[in-house]
TITIVEX-526230 format. One record per residue (C-alpha): z, y, x. Coordinates in steps of 0.5 Angstrom, whole numbers, plus 500, padded with zeros to 3 digits. Each point is the difference from the previous one (the first is absolute). Layout:
> Z,Y,X
...
end
This chain:
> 500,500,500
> 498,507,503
> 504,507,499
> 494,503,497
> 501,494,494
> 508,502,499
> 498,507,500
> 494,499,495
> 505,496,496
> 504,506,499
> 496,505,499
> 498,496,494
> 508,501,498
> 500,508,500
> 492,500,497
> 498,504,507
> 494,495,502
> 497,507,503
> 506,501,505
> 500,507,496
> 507,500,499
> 503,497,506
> 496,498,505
> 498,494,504
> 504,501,506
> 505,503,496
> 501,493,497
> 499,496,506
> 505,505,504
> 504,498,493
> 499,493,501
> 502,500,508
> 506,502,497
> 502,495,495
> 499,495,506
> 504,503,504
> 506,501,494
> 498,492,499
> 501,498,508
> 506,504,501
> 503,494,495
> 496,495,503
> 497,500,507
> 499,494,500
> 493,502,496
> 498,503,506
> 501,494,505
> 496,500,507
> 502,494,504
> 498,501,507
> 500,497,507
> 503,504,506
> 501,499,508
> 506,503,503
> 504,501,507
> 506,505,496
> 505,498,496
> 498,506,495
> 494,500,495
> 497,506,496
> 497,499,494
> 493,503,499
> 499,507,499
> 497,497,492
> 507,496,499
> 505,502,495
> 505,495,501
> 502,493,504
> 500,494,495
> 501,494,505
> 499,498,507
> 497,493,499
> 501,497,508
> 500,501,506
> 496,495,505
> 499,495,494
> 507,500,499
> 504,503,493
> 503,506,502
> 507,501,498
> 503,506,498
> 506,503,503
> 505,506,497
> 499,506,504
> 507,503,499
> 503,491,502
> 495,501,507
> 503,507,502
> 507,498,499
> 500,493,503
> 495,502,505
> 499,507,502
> 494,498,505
> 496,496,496
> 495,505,500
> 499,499,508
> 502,492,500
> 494,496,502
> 497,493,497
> 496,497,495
> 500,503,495
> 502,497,493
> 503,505,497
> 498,507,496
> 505,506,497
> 499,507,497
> 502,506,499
> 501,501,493
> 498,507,500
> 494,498,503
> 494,497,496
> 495,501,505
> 503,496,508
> 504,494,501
> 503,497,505
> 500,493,504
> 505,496,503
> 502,499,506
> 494,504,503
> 493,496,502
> 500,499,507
> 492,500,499
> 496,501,495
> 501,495,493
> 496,500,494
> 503,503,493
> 498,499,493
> 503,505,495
> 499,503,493
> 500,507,498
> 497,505,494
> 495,503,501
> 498,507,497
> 494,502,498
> 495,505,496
> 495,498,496
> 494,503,499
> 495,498,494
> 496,495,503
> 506,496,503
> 502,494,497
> 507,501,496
> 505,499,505
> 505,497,496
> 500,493,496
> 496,501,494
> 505,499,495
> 503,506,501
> 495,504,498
> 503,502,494
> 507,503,504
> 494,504,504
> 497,502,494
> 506,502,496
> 502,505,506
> 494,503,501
> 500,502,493
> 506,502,500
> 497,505,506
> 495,502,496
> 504,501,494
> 505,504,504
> 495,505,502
> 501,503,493
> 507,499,500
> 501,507,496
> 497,497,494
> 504,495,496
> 495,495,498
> 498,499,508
> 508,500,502
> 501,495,495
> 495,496,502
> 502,500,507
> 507,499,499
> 496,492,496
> 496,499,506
> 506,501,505
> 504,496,496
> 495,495,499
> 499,499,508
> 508,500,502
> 501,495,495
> 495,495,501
> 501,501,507
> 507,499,500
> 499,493,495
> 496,498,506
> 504,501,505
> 505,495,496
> 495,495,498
> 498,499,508
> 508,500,502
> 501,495,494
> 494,496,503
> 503,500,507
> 507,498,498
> 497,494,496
> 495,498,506
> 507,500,505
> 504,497,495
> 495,493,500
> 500,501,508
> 507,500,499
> 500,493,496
end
């Protein structure tokens, strides 16, 4: 599904097949927007995984990355997470210790570095996960699953809605299309974290 579709959709909802009203880069710039209202709820809609060599202990994330979601293995073996607070009180020097790396820890206030331990003695290989931010433009593909095209669709009206905020027939109509939007967003998030909960449950069995 392209970007051109969605927006084409929602120009058929506010009856401006024209772009008269609101036009196409507004709309899309809407719609960059709404993805990035759903990805602050759920990165992991926007999963880059990749593989890196590496000689430090400590790795930045690519200027497009939004946040860290995982950090898969290193040299082919799982990486483990270590509590960064436990390391700096039982081991002050972890960060000049050297070794084989088994073991990876973050700041967290800091979404875009993490760190491994004990530091490489030579260069290993890293796989991890992060979300990716982006902007569309209309000949893109939809940067997001598509059955969140109804979430992106209500935010951008409410957008567009908003632009005549003073009028109350618009407001009102903004206000039921973000409405709309938090709600189905929400009942997503809560059907997904019940998907996951059951799926431990049987691996727990």
């Amino acid at each position: 599904m392209k970007v051109l579709e969605v927006i084409e959709r929602v120009s058929r909802d506010l009856v401006d097949l024209r772009f008269v009203r609101w036009s196409k880069d507004e709309l899309i710039d809407f719609l960059n927007d709404a993805v990035a209202a759903v990805l602050i709820r759920r990165p992991d809609l926007s999963r880059v995984t990749t593989e890196i060599s590496h000689t430090s202990n400590r790795i930045d994330l690519p200027v497009d990355a939004y946040c860290l979601l995982s950090v898969n293995f290193i040299d082919s073996i799982a990486a483990q997470y270590v509590n960064i607070e436990k390391l700096n009180h039982l081991y002050p020097r972890w960060r000049v210790t050297e070794g084989d790396p088994t073991c990876w820890t973050k700041n967290s206030d800091d979404q875009k570095s993490f760190w491994l331990y004990p530091m490489p003695k030579a260069a290993v290989q890293i796989e991890y996960s992060y979300s990716k931010m982006s902007r569309v433009a209309e000949g893109d593909e939809f940067p997001i699953p598509s059955i969140y095209e109804g979430l992106v669709v209500d935010f951008i009206m409410y957008r567009a809605f908003s632009k005549d905020a003073e009028n109350a027939s618009e407001s009102n109509k903004a206000s039921l299309h973000f409405q709309s939007f938090t709600v189905a967003l929400g009942d997503k998030n809560n059907t997904d974290a019940l998907k996951a909960e059951m799926i431990n449950q049987s691996l727990n069995k």
